[in-house]
C-alpha positions in Angstrom: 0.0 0.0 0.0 1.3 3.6 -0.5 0.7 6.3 2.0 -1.1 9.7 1.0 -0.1 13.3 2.6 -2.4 16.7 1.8 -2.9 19.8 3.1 -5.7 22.4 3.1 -4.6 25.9 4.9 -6.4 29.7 4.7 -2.8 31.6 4.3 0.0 29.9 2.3 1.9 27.7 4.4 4.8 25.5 4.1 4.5 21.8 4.6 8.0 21.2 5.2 7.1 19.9 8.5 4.4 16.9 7.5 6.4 16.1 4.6 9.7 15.3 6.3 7.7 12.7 8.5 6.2 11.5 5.1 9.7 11.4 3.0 11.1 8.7 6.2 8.7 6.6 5.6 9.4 6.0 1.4 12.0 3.6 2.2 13.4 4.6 5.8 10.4 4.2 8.2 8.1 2.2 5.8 8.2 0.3 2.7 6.9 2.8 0.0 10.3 3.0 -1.5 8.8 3.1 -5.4 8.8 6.5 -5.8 6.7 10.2 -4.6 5.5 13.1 -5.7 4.4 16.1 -4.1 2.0 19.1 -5.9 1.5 22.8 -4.5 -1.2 24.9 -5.8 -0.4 28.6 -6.4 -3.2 30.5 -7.4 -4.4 28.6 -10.4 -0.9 27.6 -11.2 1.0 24.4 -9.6 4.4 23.1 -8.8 4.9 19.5 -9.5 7.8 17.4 -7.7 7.8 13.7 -8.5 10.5 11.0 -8.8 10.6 7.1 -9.1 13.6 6.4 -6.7 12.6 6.0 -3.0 11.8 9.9 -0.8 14.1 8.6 2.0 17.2 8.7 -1.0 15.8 11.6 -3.3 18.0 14.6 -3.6 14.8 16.2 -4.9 12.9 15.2 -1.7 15.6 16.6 0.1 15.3 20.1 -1.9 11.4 19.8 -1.4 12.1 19.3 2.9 14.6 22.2 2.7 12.6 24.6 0.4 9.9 26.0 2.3 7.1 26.6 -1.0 3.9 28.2 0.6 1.0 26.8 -0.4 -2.8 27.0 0.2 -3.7 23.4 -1.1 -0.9 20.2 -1.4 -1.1 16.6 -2.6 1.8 14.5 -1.9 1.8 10.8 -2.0 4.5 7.7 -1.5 4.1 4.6 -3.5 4.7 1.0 -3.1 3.9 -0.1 -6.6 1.5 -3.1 -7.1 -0.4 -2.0 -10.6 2.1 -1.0 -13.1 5.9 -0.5 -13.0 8.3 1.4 -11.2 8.4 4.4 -13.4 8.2 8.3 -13.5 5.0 8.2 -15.6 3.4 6.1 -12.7 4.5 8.1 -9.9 1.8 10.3 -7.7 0.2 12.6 -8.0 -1.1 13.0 -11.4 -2.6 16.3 -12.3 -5.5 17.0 -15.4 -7.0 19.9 -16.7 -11.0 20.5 -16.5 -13.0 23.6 -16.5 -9.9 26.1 -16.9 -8.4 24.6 -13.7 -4.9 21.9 -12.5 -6.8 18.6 -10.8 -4.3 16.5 -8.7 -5.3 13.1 -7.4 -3.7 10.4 -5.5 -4.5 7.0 -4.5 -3.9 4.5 -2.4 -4.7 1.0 -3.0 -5.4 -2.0 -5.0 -8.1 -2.4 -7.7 -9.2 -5.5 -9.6 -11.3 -6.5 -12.4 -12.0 -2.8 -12.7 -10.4 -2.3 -16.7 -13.9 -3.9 -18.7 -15.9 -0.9 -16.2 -13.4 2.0 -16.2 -14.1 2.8 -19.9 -12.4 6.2 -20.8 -12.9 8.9 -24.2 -11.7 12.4 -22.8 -8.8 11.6 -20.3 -6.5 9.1 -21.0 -3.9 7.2 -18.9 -0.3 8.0 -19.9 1.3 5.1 -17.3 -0.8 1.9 -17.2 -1.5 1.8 -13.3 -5.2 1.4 -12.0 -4.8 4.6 -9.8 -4.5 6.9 -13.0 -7.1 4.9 -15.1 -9.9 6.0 -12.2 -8.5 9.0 -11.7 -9.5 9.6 -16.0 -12.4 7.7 -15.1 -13.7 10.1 -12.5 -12.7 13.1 -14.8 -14.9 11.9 -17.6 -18.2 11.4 -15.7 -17.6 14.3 -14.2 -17.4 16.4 -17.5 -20.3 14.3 -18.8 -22.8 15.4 -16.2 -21.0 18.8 -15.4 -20.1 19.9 -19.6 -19.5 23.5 -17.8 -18.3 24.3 -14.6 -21.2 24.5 -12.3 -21.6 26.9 -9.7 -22.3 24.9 -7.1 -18.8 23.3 -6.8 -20.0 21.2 -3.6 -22.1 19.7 -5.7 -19.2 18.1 -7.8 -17.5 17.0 -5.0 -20.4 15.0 -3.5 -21.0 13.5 -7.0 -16.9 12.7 -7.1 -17.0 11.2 -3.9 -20.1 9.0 -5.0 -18.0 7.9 -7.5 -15.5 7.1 -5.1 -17.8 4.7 -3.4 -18.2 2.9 -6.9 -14.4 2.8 -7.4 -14.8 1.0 -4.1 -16.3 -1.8 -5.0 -13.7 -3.1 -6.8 -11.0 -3.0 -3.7 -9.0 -0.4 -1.7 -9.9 2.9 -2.5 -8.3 5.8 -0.2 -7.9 9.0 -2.4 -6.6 12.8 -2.6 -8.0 15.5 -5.0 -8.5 19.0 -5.4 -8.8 21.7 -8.0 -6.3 24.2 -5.7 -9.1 25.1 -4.1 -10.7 22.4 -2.1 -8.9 19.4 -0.9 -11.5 15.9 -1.2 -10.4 12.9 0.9 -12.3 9.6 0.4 -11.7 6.7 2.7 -12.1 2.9 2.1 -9.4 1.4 4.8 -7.2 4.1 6.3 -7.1 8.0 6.3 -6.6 10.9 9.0 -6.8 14.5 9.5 -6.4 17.0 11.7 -6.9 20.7 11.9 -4.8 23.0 13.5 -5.5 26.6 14.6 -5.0 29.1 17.6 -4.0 28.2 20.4 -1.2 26.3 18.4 0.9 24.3 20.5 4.0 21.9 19.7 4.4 18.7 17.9 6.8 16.0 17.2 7.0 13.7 14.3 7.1 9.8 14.6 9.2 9.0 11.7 12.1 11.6 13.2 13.2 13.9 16.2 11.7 17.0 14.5 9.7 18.7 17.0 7.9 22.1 15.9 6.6 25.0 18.1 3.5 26.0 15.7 3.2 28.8 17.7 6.0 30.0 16.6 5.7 29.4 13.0 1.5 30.8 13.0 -0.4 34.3 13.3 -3.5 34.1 15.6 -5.7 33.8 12.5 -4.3 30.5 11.1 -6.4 27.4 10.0 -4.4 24.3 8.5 -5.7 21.1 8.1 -3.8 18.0 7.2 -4.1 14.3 5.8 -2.5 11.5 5.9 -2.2 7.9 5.7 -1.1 7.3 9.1 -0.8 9.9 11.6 2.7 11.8 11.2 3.0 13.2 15.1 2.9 11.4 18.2 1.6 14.2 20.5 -1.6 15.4 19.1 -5.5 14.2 18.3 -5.7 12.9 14.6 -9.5 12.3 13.0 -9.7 8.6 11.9 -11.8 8.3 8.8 -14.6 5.6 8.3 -14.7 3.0 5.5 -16.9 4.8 2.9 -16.7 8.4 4.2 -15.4 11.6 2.5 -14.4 14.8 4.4 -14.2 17.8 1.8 -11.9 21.2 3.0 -11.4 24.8 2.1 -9.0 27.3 3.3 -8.5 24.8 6.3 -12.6 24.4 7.3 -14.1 21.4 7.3 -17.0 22.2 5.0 -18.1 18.6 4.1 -18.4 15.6 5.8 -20.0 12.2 5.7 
């Protein structure tokens, strides 16, 4: 299984922190040692960071843990392949265009008997894993009931995450997404979150001696919320998903949840 990392803040905020717990675990820590990638929405552009050889070895990793890139909205993602081979074209997160806008998505888990349902026209697979197949798939019934972007953008979300639930049925399921502005998580085994906001407090990683003063690092006014796989510190209260349920975030606030 590969472990997923995203972030949904109200300011632009480094995840420098969350990510060096993550990058231990591709390879040091944990056994995802085929590769991660990392996205960070900037207005309505994106920076993209992705590499096949394990995070615990990558001197891009490395830059990514040093560099502190603010960001409103992050996908990251370490992979231990099972569909499709160890390759840059298979590596998390992969990103689409719809409705003007950068879509990042990343998955964790294993689907089967799904190619015969996952029938795609508009987006197309450039790798051949199943993660990027229903990641087209979701993109293409989502611009056959939505041609033009909808007002109502909670609207699409709910409908993505019912697709979620079909994607589902045919095994593990635990995804990312967002458009830079909201940040969808969909749970089928294992996901967590937490939010963080004044009074902020300290924290310390699992996967390494880092401990942070947020305090330190925030303004009064702060609001970041962050997923992942596993919880990344040891000293704080992480939201454990159920099997089925989504939780949908902007600027930080919970403003979805089933």
């Amino acid at each position: 299984m590969c472990e997923l990392l995203g972030m949904s803040a109200n300011v632009p905020t480094d995840i420098c922190f969350s990510f060096a717990g993550l990058l231990e675990r591709g390879g040091r820590t944990g056994p995802h040692k085929d590769g991660w990638g990392i996205t960070f929405y900037e207005g309505k552009g994106c920076r993209s960071f992705k590499d096949p050889l394990p995070s615990c070895e990558s001197e891009i990793a490395k830059l990514v843990k040093s560099y502190p890139i603010k960001s409103k909205s992050v996908i990251s993602h370490i992979r231990q392949a099972n569909r499709g081979g160890i390759s840059l074209e298979n590596t998390h997160p992969f990103i689409r265009e719809m409705w003007g806008r950068h879509w990042t998505y990343a998955h964790n888990g294993q689907l089967s008997k799904y190619k015969r349902a996952l029938k795609t026209n508009m987006h197309l697979p450039v790798g051949n894993t199943d993660s990027e197949l229903a990641f087209c798939w979701i993109l293409d019934k989502v611009k056959e009931k939505y041609p033009q972007r909808p007002k109502n953008m909670l609207s699409v979300f709910r409908y993505i995450a019912s697709l979620a639930k079909q994607l589902k049925s045919f095994g593990v399921f635990n995804m990312l997404l967002s458009d830079g502005v909201y940040v969808l998580a969909f749970c089928t085994s294992k996901l967590h979150w937490i939010t963080r906001r004044a009074p902020f407090g300290k924290a310390t990683l699992i996967d390494s001696d880092w401990i942070i003063d947020f305090q330190k690092e925030t303004t009064p006014n702060d609001i970041v919320t962050v997923v992942a796989t596993e919880p990344l510190t040891q000293d704080e209260t992480w939201n454990k998903m159920e099997s089925g349920s989504f939780v949908l975030f902007k600027e930080g606030e919970l403003v979805v949840q089933t």
